[in-house]
C-alpha positions as CSV (number, residue, x, y, z in Angstrom):
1,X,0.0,0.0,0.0
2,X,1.7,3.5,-1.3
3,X,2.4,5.7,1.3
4,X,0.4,8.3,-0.6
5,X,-2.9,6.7,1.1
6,X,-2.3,8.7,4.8
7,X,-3.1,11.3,2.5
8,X,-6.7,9.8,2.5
9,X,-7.2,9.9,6.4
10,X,-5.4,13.2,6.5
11,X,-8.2,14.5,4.2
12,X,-10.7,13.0,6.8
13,X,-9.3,15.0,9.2
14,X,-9.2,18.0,8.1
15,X,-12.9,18.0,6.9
16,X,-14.3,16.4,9.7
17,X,-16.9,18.2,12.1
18,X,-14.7,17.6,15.7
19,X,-13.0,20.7,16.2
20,X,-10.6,19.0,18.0
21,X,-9.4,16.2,15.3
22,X,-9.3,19.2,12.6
23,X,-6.5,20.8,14.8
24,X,-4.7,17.2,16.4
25,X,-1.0,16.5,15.9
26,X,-1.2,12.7,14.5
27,X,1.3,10.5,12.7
28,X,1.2,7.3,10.6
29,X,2.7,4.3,11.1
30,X,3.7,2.2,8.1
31,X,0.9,1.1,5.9
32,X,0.3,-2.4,6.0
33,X,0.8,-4.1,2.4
34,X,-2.3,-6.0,0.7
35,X,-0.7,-9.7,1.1
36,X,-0.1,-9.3,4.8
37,X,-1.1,-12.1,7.0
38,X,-3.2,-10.7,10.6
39,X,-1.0,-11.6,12.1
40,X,2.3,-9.7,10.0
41,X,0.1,-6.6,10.4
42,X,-0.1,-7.2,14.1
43,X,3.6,-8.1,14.4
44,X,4.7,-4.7,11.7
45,X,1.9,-2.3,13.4
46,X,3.3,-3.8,17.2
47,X,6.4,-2.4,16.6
48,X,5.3,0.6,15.3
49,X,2.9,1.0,18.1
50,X,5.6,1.0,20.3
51,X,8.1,3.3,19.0
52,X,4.7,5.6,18.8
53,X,5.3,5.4,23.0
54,X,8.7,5.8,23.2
55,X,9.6,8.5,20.9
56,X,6.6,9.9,19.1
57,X,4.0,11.4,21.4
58,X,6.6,13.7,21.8
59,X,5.8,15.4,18.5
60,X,2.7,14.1,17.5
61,X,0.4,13.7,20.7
62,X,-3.2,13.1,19.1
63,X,-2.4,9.9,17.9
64,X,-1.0,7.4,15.8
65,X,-2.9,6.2,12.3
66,X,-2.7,3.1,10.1
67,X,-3.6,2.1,6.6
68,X,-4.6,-1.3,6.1
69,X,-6.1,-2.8,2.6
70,X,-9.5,-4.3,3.7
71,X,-8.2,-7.5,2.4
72,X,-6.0,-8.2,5.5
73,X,-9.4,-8.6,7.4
74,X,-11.5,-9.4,4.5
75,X,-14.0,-7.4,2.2
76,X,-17.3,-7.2,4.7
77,X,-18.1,-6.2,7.8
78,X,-18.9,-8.7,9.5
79,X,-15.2,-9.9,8.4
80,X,-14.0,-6.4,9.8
81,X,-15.3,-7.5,12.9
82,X,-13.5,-10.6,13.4
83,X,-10.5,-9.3,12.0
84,X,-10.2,-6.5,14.2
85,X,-10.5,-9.1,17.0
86,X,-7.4,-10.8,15.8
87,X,-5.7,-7.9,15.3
88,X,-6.4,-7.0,18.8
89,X,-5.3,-10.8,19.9
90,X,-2.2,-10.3,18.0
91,X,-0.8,-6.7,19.5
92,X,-1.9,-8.1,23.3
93,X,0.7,-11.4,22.5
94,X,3.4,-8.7,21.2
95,X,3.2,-6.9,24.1
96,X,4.1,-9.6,26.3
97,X,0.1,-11.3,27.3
98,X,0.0,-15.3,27.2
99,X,-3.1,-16.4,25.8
100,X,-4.2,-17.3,29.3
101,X,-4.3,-13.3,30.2
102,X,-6.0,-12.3,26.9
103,X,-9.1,-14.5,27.8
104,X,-9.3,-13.2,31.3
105,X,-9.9,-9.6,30.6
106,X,-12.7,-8.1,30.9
107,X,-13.2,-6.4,28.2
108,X,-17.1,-5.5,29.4
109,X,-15.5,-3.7,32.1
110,X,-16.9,0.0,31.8
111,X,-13.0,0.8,33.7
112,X,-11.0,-1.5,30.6
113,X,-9.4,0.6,28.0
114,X,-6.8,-0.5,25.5
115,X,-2.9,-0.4,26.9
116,X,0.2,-1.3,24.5
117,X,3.4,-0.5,25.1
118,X,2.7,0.6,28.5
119,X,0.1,3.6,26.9
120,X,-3.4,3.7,27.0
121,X,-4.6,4.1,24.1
122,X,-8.2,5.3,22.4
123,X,-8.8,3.5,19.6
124,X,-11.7,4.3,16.5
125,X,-11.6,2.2,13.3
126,X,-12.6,4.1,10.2
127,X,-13.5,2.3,6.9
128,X,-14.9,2.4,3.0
129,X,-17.4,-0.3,4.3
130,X,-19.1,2.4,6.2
131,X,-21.5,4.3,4.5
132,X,-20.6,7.8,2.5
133,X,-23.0,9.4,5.9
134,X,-21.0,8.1,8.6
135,X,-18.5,9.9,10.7
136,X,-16.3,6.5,10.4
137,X,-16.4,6.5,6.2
138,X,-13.1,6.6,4.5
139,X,-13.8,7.8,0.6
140,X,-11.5,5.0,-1.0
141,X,-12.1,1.7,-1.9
142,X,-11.0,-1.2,-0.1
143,X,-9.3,0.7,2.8
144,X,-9.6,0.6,6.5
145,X,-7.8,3.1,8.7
146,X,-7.4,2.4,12.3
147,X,-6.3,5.2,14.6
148,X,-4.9,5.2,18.1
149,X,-5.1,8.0,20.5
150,X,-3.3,8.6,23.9
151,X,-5.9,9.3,26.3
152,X,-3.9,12.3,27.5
153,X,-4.5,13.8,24.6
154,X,-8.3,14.1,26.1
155,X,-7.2,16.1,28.9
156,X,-5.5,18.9,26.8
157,X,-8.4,19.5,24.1
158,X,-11.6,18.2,26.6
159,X,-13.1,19.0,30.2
160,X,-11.7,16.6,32.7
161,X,-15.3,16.2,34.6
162,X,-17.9,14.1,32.1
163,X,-20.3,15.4,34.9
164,X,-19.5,18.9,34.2
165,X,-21.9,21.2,32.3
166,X,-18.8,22.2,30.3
167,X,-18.5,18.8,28.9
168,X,-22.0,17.9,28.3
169,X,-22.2,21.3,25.8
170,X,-19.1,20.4,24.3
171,X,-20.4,16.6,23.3
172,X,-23.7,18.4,22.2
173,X,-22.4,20.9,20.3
174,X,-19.9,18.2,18.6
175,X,-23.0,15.6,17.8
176,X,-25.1,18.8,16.3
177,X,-22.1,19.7,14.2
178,X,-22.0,16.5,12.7
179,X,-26.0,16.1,12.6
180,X,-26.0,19.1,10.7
181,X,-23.7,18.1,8.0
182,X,-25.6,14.9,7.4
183,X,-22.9,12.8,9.1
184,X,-24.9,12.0,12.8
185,X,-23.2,10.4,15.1
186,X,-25.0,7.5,16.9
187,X,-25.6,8.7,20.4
188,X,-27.0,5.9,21.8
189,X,-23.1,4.1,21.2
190,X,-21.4,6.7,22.1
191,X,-22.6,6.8,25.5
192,X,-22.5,3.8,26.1
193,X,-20.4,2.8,28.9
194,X,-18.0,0.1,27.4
195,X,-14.9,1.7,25.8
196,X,-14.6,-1.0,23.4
197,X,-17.7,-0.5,22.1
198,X,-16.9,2.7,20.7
199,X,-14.1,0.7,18.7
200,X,-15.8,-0.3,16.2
201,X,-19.1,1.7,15.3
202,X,-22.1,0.0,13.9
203,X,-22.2,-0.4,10.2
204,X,-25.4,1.7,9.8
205,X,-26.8,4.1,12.3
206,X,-29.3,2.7,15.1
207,X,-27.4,-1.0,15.0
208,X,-26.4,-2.9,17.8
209,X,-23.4,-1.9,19.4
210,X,-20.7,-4.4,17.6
211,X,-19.4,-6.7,20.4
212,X,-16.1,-7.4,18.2
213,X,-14.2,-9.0,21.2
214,X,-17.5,-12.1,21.1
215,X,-16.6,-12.6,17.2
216,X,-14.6,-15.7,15.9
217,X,-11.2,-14.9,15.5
218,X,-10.3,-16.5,11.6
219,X,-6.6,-18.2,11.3
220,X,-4.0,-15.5,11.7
């Protein structure tokens, strides 16, 4: 995959609704070529993932974002969604989990949140097999973008009390910027307790939150 595809996500960026995304500091770890395995992406983006922590929050604190053809997973959703399970399975085993301490999280955990490299890390999957309307749409074929966010980088940009009428009107006035240019975010998702649910959106607007950590994992 060319290099010249960040250019896709950067484009996202820069025309989405979020105020805060428009103006974020992000970098790109190496795309992931169309005849990976899951689990040479896992092992590639790992090691990217990690260097990320050690030396490139520094510069780029918003995040770190990766191109993968939608081949690696497979060319539906409901493949996305098994995929991005194995992809998950294959980061935890890089950093250092056994098998036996991968099925004993608790993912359903409203307190679990994503930690590689010894970073916690926010993570939204973006794809061209959501629809054109959805905040999570990427406008090119075959391609799936996942992103990974510090969760420091919330404190700087967003109220630290969720309780606070400060935040509320900043997540309303977000949603109604999106709403209003035809791109509605699904509320009922986003506010739902379980980080990982926010992962991986629905397909289509008023679906059932997408429990990608029950899917089967395929052969990696």
């Amino acid at each position: 995959m060319s290099e010249n595809i960040n250019n896709i996500f950067r484009a996202v960026k820069a025309e989405t609704q979020c105020p805060f995304a428009q103006s974020a500091t992000i970098t790109f770890a190496r795309p992931i070529a169309a005849e990976s395995s899951i689990s040479e992406a896992g092992q590639q983006l790992y090691e990217d993932i990690a260097a990320y922590v050690q030396e490139g929050i520094a510069t780029a604190p918003d995040g770190l974002a990766v191109a993968l053809p939608n081949t690696v997973f497979g060319d539906d959703f409901e493949a996305l969604r098994s995929g991005f399970n194995s992809l998950y399975h294959v980061l935890k085993i890089h950093d250092g989990y056994t098998e036996e301490a991968i099925a004993t999280e608790n993912i359903e955990d409203p307190g679990w949140q994503l930690t590689m490299a010894g970073q916690r890390l926010f993570t939204i999957v973006f794809s061209s097999l959501y629809p054109a309307d959805s905040p999570r749409h990427i406008p090119e074929a075959n391609t799936t973008f996942v992103f990974f966010q510090p969760v420091q980088s919330f404190a700087t940009r967003l109220p630290f009390d969720k309780d606070s009428t400060e935040f509320k009107r900043t997540k309303a006035n977000i949603r109604s910027r999106f709403a209003h240019a035809g791109r509605a975010y699904d509320g009922a998702i986003n506010d739902d307790p379980r980080e990982a649910a926010k992962y991986l959106a629905p397909q289509h607007l008023g679906m059932q939150v997408v429990k990608w950590w029950e899917s089967d994992r395929p052969e990696v």
